[in-house]
C-alpha positions as CSV (number, residue, x, y, z in Angstrom):
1,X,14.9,-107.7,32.3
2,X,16.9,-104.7,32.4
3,X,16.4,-101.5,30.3
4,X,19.1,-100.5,28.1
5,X,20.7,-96.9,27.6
6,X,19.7,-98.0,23.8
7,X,16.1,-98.3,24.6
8,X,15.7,-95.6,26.7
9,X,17.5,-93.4,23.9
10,X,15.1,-94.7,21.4
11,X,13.2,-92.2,19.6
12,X,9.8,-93.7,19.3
13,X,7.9,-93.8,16.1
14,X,4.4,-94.7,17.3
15,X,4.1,-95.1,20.9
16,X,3.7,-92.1,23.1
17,X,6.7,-91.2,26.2
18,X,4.1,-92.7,28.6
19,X,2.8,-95.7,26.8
20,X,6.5,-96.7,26.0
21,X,7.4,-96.2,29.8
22,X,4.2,-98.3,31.0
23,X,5.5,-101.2,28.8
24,X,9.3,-101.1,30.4
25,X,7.7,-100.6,34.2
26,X,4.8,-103.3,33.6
27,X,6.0,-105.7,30.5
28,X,2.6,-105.1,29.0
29,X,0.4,-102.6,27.1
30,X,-3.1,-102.2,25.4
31,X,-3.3,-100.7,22.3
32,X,-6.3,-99.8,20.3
33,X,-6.8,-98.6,16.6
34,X,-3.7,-100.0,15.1
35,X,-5.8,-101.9,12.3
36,X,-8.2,-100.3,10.0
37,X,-11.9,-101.6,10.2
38,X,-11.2,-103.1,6.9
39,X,-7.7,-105.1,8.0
40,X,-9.7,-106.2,11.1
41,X,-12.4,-107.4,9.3
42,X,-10.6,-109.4,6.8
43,X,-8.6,-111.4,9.6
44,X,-11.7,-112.1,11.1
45,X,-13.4,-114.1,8.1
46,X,-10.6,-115.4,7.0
47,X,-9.8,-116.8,11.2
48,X,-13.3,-117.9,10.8
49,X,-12.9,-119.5,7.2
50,X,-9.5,-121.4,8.7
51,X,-10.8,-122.9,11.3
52,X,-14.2,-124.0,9.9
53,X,-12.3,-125.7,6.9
54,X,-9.7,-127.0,9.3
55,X,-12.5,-128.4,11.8
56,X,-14.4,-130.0,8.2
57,X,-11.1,-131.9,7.6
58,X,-10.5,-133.0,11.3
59,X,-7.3,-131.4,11.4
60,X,-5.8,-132.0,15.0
61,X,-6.1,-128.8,16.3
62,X,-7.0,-129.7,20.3
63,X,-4.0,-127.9,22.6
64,X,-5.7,-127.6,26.1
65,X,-2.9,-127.6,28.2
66,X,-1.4,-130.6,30.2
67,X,-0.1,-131.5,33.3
68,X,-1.7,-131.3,36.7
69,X,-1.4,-127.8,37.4
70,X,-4.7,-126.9,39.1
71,X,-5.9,-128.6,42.2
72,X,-9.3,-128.8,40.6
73,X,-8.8,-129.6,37.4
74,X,-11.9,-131.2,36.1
75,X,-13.2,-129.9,33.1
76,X,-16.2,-128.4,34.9
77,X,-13.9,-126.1,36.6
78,X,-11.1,-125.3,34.1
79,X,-12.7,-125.9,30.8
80,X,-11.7,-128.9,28.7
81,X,-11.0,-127.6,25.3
82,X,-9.0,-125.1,23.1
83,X,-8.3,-125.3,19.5
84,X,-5.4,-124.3,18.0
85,X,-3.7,-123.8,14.8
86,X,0.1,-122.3,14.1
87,X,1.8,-120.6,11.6
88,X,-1.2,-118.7,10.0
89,X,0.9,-117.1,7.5
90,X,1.3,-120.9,5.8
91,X,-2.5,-120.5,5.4
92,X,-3.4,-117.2,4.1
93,X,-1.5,-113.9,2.9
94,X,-4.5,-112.2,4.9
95,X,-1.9,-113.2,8.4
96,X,0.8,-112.4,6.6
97,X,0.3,-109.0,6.1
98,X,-0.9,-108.4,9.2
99,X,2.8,-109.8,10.7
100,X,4.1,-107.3,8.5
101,X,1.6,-104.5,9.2
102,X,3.4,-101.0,9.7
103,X,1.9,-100.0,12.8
104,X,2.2,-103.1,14.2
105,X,6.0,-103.2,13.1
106,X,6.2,-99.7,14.4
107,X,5.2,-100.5,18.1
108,X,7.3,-103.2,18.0
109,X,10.3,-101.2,16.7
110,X,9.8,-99.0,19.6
111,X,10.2,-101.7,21.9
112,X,12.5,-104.1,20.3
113,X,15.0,-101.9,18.3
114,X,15.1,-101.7,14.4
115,X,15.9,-105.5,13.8
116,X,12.8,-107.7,14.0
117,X,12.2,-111.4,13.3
118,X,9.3,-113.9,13.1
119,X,9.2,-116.6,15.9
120,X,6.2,-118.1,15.3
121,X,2.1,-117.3,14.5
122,X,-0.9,-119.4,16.3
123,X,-4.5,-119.0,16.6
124,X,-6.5,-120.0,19.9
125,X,-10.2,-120.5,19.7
126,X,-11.9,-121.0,23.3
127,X,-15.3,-122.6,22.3
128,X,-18.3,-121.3,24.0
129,X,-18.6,-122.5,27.7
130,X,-16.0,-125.4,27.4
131,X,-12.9,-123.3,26.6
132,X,-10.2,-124.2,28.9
133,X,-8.5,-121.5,30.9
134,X,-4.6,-121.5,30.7
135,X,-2.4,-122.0,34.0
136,X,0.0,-119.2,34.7
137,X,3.3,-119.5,32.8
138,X,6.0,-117.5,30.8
139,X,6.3,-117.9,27.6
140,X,10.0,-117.5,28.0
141,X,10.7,-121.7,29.4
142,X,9.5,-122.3,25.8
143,X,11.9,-120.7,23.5
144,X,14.3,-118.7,25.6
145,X,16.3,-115.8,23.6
146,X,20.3,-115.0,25.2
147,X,19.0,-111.1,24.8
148,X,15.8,-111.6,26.3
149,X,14.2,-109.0,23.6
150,X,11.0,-111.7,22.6
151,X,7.2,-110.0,22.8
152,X,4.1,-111.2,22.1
153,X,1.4,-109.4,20.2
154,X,-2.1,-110.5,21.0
155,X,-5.0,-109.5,18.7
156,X,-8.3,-109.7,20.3
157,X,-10.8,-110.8,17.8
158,X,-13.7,-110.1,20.2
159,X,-14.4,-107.7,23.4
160,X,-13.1,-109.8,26.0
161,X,-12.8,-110.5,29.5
162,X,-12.7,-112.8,32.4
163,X,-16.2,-114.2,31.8
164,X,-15.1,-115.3,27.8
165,X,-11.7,-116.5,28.7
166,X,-9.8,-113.1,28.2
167,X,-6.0,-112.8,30.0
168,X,-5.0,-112.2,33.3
169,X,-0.9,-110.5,33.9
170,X,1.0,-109.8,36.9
171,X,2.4,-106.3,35.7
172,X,6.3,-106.1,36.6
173,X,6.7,-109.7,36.4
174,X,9.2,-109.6,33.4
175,X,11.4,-108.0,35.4
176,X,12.0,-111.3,38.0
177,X,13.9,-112.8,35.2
178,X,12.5,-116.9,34.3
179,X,10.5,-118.4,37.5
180,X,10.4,-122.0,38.4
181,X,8.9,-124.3,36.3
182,X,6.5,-126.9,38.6
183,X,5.5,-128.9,35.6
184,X,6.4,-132.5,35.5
185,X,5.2,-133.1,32.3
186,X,8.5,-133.2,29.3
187,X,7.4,-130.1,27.4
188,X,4.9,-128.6,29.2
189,X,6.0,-125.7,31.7
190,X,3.8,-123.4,34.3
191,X,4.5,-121.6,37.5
192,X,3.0,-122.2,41.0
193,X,-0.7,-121.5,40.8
194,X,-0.6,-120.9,44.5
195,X,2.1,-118.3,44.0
196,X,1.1,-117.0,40.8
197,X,-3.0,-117.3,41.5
198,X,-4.6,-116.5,38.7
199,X,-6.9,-114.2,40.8
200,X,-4.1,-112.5,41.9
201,X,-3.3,-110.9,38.6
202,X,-4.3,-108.0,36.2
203,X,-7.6,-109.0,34.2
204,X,-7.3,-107.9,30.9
205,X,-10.6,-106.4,29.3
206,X,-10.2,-105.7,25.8
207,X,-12.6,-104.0,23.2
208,X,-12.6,-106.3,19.7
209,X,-9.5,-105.3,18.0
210,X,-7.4,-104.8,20.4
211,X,-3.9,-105.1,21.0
212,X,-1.4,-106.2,23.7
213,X,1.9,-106.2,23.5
214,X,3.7,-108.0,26.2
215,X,7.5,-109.4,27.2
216,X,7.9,-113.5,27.1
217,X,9.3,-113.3,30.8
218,X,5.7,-112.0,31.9
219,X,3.6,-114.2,33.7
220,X,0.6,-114.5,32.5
221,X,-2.7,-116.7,32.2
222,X,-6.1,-116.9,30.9
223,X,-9.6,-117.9,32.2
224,X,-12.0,-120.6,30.8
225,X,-14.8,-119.3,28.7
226,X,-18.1,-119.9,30.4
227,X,-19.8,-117.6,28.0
228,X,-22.0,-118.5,25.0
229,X,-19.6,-116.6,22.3
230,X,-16.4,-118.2,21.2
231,X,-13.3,-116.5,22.2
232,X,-10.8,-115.9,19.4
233,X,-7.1,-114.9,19.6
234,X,-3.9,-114.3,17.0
235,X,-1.1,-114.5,18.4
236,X,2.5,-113.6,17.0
237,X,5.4,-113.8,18.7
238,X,9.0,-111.7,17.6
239,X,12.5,-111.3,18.5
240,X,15.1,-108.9,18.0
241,X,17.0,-109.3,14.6
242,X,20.3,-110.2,16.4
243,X,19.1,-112.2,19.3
244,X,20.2,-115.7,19.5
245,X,17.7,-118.9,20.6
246,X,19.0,-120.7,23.2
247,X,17.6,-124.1,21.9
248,X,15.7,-125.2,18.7
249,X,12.8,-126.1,20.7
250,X,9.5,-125.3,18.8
251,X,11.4,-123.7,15.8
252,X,8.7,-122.7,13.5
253,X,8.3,-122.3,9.5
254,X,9.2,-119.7,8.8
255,X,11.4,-118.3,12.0
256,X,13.5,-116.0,11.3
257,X,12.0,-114.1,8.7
258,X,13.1,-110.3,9.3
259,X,10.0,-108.4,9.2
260,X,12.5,-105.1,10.0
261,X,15.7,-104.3,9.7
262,X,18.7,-106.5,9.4
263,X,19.7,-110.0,10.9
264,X,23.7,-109.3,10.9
265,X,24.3,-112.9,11.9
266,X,22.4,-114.4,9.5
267,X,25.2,-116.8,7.5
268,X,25.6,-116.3,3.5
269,X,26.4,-120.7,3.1
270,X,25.8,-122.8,0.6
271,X,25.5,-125.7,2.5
272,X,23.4,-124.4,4.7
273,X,20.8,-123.1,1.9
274,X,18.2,-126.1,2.8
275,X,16.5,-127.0,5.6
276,X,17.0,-130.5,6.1
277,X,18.6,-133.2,8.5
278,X,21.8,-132.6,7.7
279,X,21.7,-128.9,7.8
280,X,20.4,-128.5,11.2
């Protein structure tokens, strides 16, 4: 990941010189403040709402992730479950205006350019001292982008760290472009966990609230929850406006959406108006 003239031209609207200049140098940065207490609170119950409903109707909602990527991977070690629901903004306006929040948007315009678009929403919920941690990966061998410009906003809905299943990043890794995928499992990717030891990495401790913005090529991973609290996240995940996917793997509802800006490419056609089999 290289940073363009464009980028470093950028006047900023929200983050400071240094905070912008942290994020290009280490792919990641923590943000605090950027929701009122009220906005904060009203994701929470309504996260909390979701999933209790969700859990009532025995939605399937399990997403631990596959594939033999730890050499201990029993559940006493790793954690054996992680529940998961995506596109949040099908289920409540509540997540929809928080995609669309102006600070948020602001940060993001900062780092991205003036064109953003919705990728996709999801909401992982470690459960109290069975989460499962998360092997180190990069979100980017799931949906890669030609411009590279995807982030990934990550709202911490409690204080967090290693003990409750909070994150762990290897700062400047965004800029080795897409690592090896290891996985042998169709669908599922992650990176060497001897070369990318979990241990080895940053360990992200956040305060309730909490923001961190990081790029797709980052690699990243989280720990198991052995607490006795659950460990909620929101995750959103954009693009720039004018960026192109590289395949229509795990092509959301709703991708696409500008949330800022303009999508220039974006096609005025008739006949492509629904989304269908034979429009896609």
């Amino acid at each position: 990941m290289a940073v363009s003239n464009e980028a470093s031209n950028r006047t900023l609207k929200r983050l400071t010189d240094s905070e912008f200049e942290s994020y290009q140098e280490n792919g990641f940065i923590k943000l605090s403040n950027l929701l009122s207490v009220e906005e904060f609170s009203q994701i929470c119950a309504e996260y909390d709402d979701l999933f209790a409903r969700k859990q009532e109707e025995q939605g399937k909602m399990e997403a631990k992730w596959k594939g033999d990527w730890s050499k201990d991977n029993s559940k006493e070690k790793t954690g054996k479950s992680v529940l998961s629901i995506h596109n949040l903004q099908q289920h409540s306006g509540v997540f929809t205006k928080f995609i669309t929040n102006s600070a948020v948007l602001d940060c993001l315009e900062d780092i991205i350019g003036d064109g953003i678009i919705l990728h996709h929403t999801k909401a992982h919920l470690k459960p109290p001292r069975e989460g499962a941690a998360f092997p180190s990966h990069q979100d980017f061998h799931y949906f890669p982008y030609r411009d590279d410009s995807m982030v990934a906003v990550f709202l911490h809905l409690e204080d967090t760290n290693k003990q409750n299943g909070g994150l762990a990043v290897f700062p400047g890794s965004h800029k080795l472009g897409g690592q090896e995928n290891v996985s042998t499992v169709p669908g599922v990717y992650f990176l060497d966990q001897n070369k990318w030891n979990i241990e080895n990495g940053t360990k992200i401790e956040a305060k309730a609230g909490d923001i961190v913005i990081f790029h797709y090529q980052l690699v990243h991973a989280s720990y198991p929850n052995k607490s006795d609290i659950p460990r909620r996240m929101f995750l959103l995940q954009v693009a720039g406006s004018n960026d192109v996917p590289l395949t229509s793997q795990h092509r959301s509802p709703g991708a696409g959406l500008v949330l800022r800006g303009r999508a220039m490419a974006t096609r005025a056609d008739l006949d492509m108006r629904h989304i269908d089999n034979s429009t896609q």
